[in-house]
C-alpha positions in Angstrom: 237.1 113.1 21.9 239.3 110.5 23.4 239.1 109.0 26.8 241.7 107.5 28.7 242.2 106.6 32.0 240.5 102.9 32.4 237.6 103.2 34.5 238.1 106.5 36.2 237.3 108.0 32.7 234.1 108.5 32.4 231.4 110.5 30.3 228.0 111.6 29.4 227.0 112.6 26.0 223.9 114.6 25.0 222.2 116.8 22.1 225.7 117.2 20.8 228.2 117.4 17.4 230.8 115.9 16.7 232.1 117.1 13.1 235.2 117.9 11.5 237.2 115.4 13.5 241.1 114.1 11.7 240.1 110.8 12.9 237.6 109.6 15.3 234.9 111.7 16.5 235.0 110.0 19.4 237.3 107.0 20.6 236.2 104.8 23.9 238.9 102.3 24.4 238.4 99.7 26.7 237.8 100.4 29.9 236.5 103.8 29.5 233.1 104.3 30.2 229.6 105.9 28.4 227.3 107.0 30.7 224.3 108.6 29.1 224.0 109.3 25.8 221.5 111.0 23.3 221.2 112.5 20.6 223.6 113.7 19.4 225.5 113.5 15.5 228.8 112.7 14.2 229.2 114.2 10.8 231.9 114.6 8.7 235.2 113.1 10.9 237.8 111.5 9.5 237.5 108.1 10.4 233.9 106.3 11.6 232.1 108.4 13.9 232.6 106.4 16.8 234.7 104.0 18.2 234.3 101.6 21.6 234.7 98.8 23.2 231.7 96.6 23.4 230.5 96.8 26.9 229.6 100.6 25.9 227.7 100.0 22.9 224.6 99.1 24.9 224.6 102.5 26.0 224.1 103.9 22.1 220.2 105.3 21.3 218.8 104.7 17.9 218.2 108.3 17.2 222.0 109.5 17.4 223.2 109.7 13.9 226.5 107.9 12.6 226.0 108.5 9.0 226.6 111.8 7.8 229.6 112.1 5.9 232.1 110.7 8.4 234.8 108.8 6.6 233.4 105.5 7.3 229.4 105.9 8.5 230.0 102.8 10.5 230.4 102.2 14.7 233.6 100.5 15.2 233.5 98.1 17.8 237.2 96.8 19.3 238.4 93.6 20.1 237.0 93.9 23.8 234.8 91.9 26.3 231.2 92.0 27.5 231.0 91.1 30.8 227.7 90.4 33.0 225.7 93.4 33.9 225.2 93.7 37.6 222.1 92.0 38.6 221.9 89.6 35.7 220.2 90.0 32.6 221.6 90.7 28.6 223.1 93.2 26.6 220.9 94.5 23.9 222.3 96.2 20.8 220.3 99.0 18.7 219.4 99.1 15.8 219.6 102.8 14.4 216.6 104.9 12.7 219.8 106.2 10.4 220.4 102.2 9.2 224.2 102.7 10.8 226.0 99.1 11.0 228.4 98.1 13.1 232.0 97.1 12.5 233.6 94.8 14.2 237.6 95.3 14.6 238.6 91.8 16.6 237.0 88.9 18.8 234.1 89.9 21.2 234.1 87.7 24.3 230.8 87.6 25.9 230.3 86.6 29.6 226.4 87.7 29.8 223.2 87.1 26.9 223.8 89.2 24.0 220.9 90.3 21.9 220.8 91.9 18.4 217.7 93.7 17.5 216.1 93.5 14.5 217.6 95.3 11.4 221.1 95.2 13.2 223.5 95.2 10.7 
């Protein structure tokens, strides 16, 4: 699953799988945007289960699984901004009850309070 489309493109993501991907099992460039999402597994895809920019990983739950058998078991994060949430406040990243870490692919810019929980890898 790709989106493109800047900001128009746009999409929830719930109780689902995501397998047998020949690269991503799902790719959220920049300026795309995750609305809910729960739940759901990426399992044996080419490349890492996920990629997005980093304004969207705050959307991620801890119970979706990243690990199982994907290329690289990893989220990949693009070179990408995090901009201020309306009404103030920070971005929190998950950690993951499947131990995924994250990946970074360039420089994160950061215009708001960014917090890593605990066992964030």
């Amino acid at each position: 699953i790709t989106l493109f489309g800047g900001s128009r493109a746009q999409i929830t993501l719930k109780n689902s799988l995501i397998a047998e991907g020949a690269g991503y099992g799902m790719h959220l460039p920049d300026g795309a945007v995750l609305g809910e999402f729960a739940n759901n597994t990426f399992s044996n895809n080419a490349e890492a289960g996920i990629k997005l920019a980093a304004d969207n990983v705050r959307m991620l739950d801890a119970a979706s699984i990243f690990t199982s058998g994907n290329g690289r078991n990893i989220i990949e994060v693009s070179s990408s901004n995090l901009p201020a949430l309306p009404g103030g406040g920070e971005v929190q990243w998950k950690a993951f009850a499947d131990k995924t870490p994250y990946r970074i692919l360039g420089q994160i810019t950061s215009a708001t309070g960014w917090k890593l929980e605990p066992g964030v890898t």
